[in-house]
N, C-alpha and C positions, 0 to 999 in steps of 0.2 A: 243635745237636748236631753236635758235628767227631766226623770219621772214626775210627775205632778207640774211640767214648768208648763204655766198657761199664758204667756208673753205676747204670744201668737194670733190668741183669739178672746174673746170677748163676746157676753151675753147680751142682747139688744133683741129689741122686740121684731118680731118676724110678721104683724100684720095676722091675715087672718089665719097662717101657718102657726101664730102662737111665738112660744119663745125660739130664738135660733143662736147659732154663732158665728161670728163675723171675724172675718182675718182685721185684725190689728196692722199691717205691714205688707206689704206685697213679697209675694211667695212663688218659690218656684217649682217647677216637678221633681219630685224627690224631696223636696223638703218636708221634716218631720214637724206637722202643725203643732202638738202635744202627744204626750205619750202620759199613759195612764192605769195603775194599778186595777185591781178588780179590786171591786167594795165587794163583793165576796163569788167564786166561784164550784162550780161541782160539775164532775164526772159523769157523762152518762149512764144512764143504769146495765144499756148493754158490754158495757166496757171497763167496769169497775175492776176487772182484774188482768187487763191489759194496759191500763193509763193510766201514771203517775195521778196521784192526787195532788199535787205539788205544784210539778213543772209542765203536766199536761202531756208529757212527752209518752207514745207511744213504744214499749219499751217489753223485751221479753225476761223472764225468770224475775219480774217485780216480788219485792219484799212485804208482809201483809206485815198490817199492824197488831203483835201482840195481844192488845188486849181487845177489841170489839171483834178483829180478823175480818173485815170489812174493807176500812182503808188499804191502798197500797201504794207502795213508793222505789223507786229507782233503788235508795240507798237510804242507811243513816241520816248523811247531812239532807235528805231532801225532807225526809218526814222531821227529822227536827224543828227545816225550815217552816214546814205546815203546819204545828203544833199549835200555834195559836189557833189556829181557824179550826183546827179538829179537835182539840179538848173536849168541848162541850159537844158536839157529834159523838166524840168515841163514847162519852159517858150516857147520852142517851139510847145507844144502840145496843149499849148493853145493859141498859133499862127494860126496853123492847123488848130485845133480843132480837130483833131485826134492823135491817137499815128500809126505810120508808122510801118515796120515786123520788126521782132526782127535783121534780118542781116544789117537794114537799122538803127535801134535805137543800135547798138552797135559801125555800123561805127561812127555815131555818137560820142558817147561816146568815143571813141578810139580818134578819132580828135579833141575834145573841151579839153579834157586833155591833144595834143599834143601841142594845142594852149596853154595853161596856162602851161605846166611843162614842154615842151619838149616831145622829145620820150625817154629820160630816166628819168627817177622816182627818183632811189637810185641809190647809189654808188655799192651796189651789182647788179645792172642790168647788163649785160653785152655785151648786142647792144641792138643798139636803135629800137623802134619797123617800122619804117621802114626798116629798112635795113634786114626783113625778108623775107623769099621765101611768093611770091605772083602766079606766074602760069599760070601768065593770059592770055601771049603767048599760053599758053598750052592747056585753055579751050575748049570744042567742040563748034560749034556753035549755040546749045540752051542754052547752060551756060552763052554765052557773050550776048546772047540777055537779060537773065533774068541779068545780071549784066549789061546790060545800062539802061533798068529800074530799078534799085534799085538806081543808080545815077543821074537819072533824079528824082525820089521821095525825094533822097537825097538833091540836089541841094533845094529842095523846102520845105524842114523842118529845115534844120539845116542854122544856123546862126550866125555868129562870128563880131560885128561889120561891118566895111569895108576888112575884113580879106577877102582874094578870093582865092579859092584852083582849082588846075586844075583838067578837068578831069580827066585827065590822072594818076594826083597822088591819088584823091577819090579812080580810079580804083584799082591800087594797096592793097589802103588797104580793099578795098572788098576782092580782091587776099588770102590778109594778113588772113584776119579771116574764107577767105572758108579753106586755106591749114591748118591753125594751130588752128584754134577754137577747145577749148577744153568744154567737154559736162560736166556738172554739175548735182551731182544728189541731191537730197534732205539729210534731215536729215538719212535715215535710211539706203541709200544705194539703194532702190528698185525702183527708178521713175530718171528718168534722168528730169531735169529741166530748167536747163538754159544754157546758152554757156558765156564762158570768153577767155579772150586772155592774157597767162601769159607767157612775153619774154623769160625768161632763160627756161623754162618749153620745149619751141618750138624750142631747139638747141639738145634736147636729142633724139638723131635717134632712127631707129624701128627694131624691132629682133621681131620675133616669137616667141622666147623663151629667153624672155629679162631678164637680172638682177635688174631689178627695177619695183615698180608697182607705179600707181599714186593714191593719194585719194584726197577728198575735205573734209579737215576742218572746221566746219563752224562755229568756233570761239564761242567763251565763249559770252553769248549777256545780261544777266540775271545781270549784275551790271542796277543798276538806273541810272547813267550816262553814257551815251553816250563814255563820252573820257577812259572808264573805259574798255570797250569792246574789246577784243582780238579779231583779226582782221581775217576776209575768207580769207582761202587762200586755196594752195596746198600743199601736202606733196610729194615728192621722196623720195620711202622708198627702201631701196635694200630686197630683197628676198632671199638673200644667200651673201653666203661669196665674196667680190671684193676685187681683189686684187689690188694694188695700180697699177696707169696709166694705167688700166684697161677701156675700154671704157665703157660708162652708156646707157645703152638702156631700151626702152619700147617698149610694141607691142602698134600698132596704129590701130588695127584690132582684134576681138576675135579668139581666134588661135582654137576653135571649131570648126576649116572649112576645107576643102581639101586646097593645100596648091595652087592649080593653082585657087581657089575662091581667097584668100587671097590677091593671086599675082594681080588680075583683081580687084578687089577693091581699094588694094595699086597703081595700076598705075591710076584708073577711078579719085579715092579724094585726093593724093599725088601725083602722076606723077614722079613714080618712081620704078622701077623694083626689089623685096626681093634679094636678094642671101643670106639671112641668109642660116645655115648647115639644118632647117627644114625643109627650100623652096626647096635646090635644089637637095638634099637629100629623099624629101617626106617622112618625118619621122611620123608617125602616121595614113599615109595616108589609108596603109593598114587596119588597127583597124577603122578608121572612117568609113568603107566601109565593114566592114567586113560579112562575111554571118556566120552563126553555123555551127561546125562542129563537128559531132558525129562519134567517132569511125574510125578516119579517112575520111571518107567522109564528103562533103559537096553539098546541092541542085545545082539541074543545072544551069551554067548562065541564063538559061531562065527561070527558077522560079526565080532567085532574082531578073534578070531585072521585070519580073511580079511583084512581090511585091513591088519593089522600086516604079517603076510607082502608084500601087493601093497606095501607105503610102502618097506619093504626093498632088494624089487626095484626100485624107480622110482628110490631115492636112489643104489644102483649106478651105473643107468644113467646119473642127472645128474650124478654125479661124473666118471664119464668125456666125457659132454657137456664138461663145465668143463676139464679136462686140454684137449680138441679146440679149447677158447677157442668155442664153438658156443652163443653165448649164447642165443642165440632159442632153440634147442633147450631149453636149460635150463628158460628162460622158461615154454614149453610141458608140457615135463614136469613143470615143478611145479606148475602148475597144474592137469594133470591130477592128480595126486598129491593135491592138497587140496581138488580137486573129491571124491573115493572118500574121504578124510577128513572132511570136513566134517561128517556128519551122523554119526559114529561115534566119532570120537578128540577129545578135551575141546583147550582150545588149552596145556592145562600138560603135557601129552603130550611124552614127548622127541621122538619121530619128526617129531609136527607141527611142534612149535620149528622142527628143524633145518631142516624144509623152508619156516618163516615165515623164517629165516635167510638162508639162498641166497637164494629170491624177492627177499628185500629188495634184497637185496646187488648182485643182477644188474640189478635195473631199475633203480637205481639208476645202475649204470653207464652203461645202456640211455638213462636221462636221461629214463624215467618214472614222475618224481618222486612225482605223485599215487598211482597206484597202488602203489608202493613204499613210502609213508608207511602205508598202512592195513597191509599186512603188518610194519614192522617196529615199528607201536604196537601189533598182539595181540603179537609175537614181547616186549615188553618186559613187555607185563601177562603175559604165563608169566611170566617171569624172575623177577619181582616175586613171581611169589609163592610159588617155590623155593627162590631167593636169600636171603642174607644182608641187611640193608640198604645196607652198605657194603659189597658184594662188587666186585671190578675189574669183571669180565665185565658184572655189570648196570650197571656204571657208564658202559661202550666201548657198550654196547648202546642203551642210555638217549640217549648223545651222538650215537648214529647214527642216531636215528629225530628229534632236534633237530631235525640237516641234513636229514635227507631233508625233514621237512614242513615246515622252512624252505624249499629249494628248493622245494616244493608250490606256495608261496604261504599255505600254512596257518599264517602269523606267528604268531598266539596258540599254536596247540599245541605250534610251533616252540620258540620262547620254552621257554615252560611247559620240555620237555622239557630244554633247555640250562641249564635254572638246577638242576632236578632232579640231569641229569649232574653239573654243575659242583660242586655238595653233594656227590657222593659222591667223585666223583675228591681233590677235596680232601684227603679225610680217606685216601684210599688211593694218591694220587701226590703231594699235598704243591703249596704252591700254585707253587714251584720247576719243578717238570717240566714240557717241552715241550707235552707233552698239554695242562695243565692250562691254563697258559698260552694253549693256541691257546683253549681252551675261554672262559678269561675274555673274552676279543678276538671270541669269538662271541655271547656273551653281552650286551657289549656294543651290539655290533651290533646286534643283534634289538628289544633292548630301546628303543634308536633308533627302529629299523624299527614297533615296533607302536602306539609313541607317534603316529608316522605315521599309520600305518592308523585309529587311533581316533579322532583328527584329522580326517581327509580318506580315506576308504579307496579313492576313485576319485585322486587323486593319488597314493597309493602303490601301485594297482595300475598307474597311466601310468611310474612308477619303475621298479616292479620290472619290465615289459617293455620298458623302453628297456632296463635294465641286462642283462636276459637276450637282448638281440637278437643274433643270429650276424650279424655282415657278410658280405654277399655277396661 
């Protein structure tokens, strides 16, 4: 599948959803529906000197750009490769003398490329990037006040000759990148980074429980030339079987939520009402909520309203633990947390998840492993049974609990877990991406590893503590 090929799918009217895109062909999980360039991308503001502007790649000792000292880049060939898209940035920032927020430096970019190209790119595009849902009608009114300040900023960084754009159109494409900006995350999957606007990407409507998942690319950068470089883009990967003139959907929301959250987020940043079958249905609602029940019974509504309330409060407070970097603290509070849980909130409870999440995540770091392996196998068996089967999330999830009870020592379940991840990533990152990759090279390993253990399991625990030993 090369970039821009749209073979796959096709523009048809979607009813009262508006325009949509429809599979051309029947499609299978892992297949890549199109892949597709960004009509123009940018860096978030907090991260400008940690992520390439280029490749998007999360990367330390980054190279700034001589003349504005704003931009930054991997290397040479990356800022080469970005030279088109930052010329006119670098020259207005040192206009300024500042660089402007990242929604003000992408309209940008979005407009100096509509002035040089058009708003269509390629022949596989298939509308122009204005002719997209904008909203602006729709905004409340602290969102239009922050959008005539970004156009009033705008107005005074960006610059085209005697080119003059009205406000009215600027507004639009503010419009344009609040409704369809799509969030970028780095190399590994684990940091969201930047936001880009990719035309055909913004014609594929939303489902709850969508047949397609989205990733970012971030292209092959490691040729010495510049024109050598395979190109960021996005992939549309189907997640199961499509059958032809089949409509293509994504969720535009993590579907880890009650489905009337969903719905209140989908109309507050889309403006627009689900009726997918999970919306109006409430499928899962019940498990997201769910209380323990033994034996037939389950605690009173007034004990789990009590605990839902106390998990509330506790996740407050460990989130700001976490801000303080106050790990033990965290440590503690979540364990008190899932101590008043435990005998009340089922483990497919959102609350409990989040807080099997953190725990994992911090001992983890903590560097205890054991303990960290038993929170983030319940934290996976929820997922598992919320989730999609090719969902990303269970898939990041899945590979997290590999490692941890790989580091355990717990080889078989380690294993087990790494070839599970690796099955799904696959079919939702492609066996190309970074992820996937580190994932095969883990897989491998293990698989080594337990050949080991089955072998001789006292010479591969004399292994694995030589290998784990700190020098003094």
């Amino acid at each position: 599948m090369t970039v821009g090929n749209m073979d796959s799918a096709e523009l048809f009217d979607a009813g009262k959803k508006g325009r949509g895109l429809r599979a051309t062909k029947e499609l299978k999980a892992g297949d890549v529906v199109f892949a597709e360039s960004s009509f123009s991308a940018v860096v978030f503001d907090s991260l400008v000197t940690q992520v390439c502007h280029s490749c998007f790649r999360h990367q330390a000792n980054l190279h700034r750009c001589a003349q504005c000292k704003f931009a930054h880049y991997c290397d040479r060939t990356c800022q080469t490769a970005c030279w088109g898209e930052h010329k006119q940035e670098c020259g207005a920032i040192r206009k300024t003398g500042k660089a402007p927020s990242e929604s003000v430096r992408l309209a940008s970019r979005v407009l100096w490329r509509v002035h040089k190209d058009t708003g269509i790119v390629s022949d596989s595009q298939l509308i122009s990037v204005d002719q997209l849902e904008d909203h602006v009608t729709d905004l409340p009114e602290e969102d239009l006040k922050q959008l005539q300040t970004d156009v009033m900023t705008f107005l005074a960084y960006w610059s085209q000759g005697r080119k003059q754009l009205s406000v009215e159109y600027i507004s639009k494409i503010f419009g344009i990148i609040k409704c369809n900006g799509f969030t970028l995350s780095d190399q590994r999957g684990l940091q969201a980074v930047g936001v880009g606007l990719f035309p055909n990407l913004c014609l594929v409507n939303h489902d709850c429980w969508p047949n397609c998942t989205v990733i970012l690319n971030h292209g092959n950068q490691s040729a010495l030339s510049s024109a050598l470089h395979s190109q960021r883009r996005i992939e549309l990967r189907a997640v199961g079987k499509i059958s032809q003139d089949e409509e293509l959907t994504v969720s535009y929301v993590d579907f880890l939520n009650l489905s009337a959250d969903r719905q209140k987020k989908l109309m507050e940043h889309f403006h627009f009402e689900c009726t997918c079958q999970h919306c109006i249905e409430h499928i899962s609602d019940d498990l997201m909520t769910a209380a323990v029940e033994s034996g037939g019974s389950k605690p009173s509504a007034d004990k789990v309203k009590e605990i839902i309330t106390s998990s509330k409060e506790f996740l407050e407070k460990i989130d700001k633990a976490r801000i303080d970097q106050d790990y033990h603290k965290v440590v503690t509070l979540c364990c008190d947390c899932l101590e008043k849980q435990e005998n009340v909130l089922a483990d497919t409870n959102l609350l409990k998840l989040r807080v099997f999440s953190i725990t994992s995540e911090v001992l983890s770091y903590l560097r205890n492993f054991s303990e960290a392996a038993d929170y983030a196998r319940r934290m996976v068996e929820g997922y598992t049974k919320l989730c999609h089967p090719n969902n990303a999330l269970l898939g990041m999830a899945t590979m997290r609990a590999g490692v941890t009870h790989w580091h355990a020592g717990q080889i078989e379940a380690g294993h087990g877990f790494i070839c599970k991840a690796y099955a799904i990533l696959m079919v939702t990152h492609g066996p190309n991406h970074a992820i996937t990759k580190d994932l095969e090279s883990m897989r491998m390993q293990t698989e080594l590893e337990l050949k080991l253990f089955k072998q001789d399991e006292k010479a591969y625990q004399s292994m694995r503590d030589a290998a784990l030993q700190i020098p003094a």
